[in-house]
C-alpha atoms as one frame of an Amber mdcrd trajectory, in Angstrom:
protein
 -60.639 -62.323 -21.055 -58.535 -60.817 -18.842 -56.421 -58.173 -19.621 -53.777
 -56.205 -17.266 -53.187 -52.638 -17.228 -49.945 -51.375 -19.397 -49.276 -48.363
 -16.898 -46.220 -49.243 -15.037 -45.665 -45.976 -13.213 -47.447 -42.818 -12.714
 -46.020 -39.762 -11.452 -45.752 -35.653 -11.505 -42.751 -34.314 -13.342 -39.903
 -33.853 -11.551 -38.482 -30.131 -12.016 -41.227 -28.896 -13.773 -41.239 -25.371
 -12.160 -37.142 -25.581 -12.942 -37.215 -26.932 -17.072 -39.622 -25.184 -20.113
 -43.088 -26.778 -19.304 -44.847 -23.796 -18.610 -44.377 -22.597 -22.398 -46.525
 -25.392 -23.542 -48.613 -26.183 -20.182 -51.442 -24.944 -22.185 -50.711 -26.972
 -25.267 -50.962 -30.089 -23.266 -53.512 -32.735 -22.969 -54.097 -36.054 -21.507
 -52.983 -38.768 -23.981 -49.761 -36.771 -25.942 -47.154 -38.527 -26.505 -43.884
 -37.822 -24.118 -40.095 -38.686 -25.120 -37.887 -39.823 -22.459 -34.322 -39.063
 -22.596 -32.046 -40.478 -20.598 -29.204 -38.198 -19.243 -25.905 -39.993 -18.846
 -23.674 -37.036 -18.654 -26.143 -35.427 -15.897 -23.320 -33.810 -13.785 -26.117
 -34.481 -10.406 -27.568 -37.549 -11.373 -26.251 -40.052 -14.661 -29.623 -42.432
 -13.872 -31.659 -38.845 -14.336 -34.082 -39.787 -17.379 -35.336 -36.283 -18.894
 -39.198 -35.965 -20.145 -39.675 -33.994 -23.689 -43.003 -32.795 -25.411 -41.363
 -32.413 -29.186 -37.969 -30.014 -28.109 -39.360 -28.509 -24.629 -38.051 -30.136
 -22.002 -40.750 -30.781 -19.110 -38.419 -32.355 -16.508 -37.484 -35.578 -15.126
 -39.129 -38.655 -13.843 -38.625 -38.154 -10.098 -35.797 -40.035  -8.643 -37.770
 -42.215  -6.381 -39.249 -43.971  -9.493 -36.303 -43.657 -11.684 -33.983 -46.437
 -10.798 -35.162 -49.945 -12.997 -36.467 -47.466 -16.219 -32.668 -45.895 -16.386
 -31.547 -49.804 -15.972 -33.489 -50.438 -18.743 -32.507 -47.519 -20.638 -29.316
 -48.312 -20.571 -29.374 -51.556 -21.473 -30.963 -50.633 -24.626 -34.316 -51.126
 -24.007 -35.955 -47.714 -24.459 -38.376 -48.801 -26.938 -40.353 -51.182 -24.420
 -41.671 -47.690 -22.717 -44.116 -45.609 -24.334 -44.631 -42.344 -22.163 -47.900
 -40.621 -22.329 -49.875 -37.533 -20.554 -52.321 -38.736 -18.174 -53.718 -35.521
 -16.458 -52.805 -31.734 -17.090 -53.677 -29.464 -14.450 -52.755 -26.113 -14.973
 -54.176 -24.953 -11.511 -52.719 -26.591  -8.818 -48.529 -25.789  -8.002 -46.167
 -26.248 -10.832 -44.921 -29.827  -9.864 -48.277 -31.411 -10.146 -49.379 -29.753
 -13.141 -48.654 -32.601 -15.175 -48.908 -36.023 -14.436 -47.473 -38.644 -16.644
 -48.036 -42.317 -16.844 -45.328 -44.940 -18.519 -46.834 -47.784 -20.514 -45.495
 -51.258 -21.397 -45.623 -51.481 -25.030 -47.737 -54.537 -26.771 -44.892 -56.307
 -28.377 -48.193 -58.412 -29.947
């Protein structure tokens, strides 16, 4: 039967040479569970959605794919998005170290 994929986005962090993510780089692997956080009061961007592993502070979801996941952030609908590591690369330049893919959630 067919089944679609659940990844709705993938991307490299956002600001990941600029936030804490090279504190845990080597702590990270693919399949950890990310926390998004969106930041409202963001003095440069209030649609800015911030990417945690526990209280480190990767980056942010880059703006160009931003847009509809702060929509639905906003509207209360954080819990549909489950954020997970998808590739850790501790070689290549800061801001594709990590790359990150956001999942639909099974409401089944």
């Amino acid at each position: 039967m067919y089944e679609p994929s659940r990844v709705l986005l993938s991307f490299h962090i956002a600001g990941f040479q600029y936030a804490d993510g090279a504190l845990v780089l080597g702590d990270l692997k693919a399949g950890d569970k990310l926390t998004l956080c969106a930041e409202r009061d963001n003095p440069h961007d209030p649609e800015v959605v911030a990417i945690y592993y526990g209280n480190t502070k990767l980056g942010y979801v880059p703006g160009n794919e931003v847009g509809p996941l702060s929509l639905m952030m906003y509207y209360g609908h954080e819990d549909v998005f489950e954020a997970r590591v998808q590739q850790v690369a501790p070689e290549r330049s800061p801001w594709h170290q990590v790359r990150v893919g956001l999942y639909v959630v099974d409401a089944r």
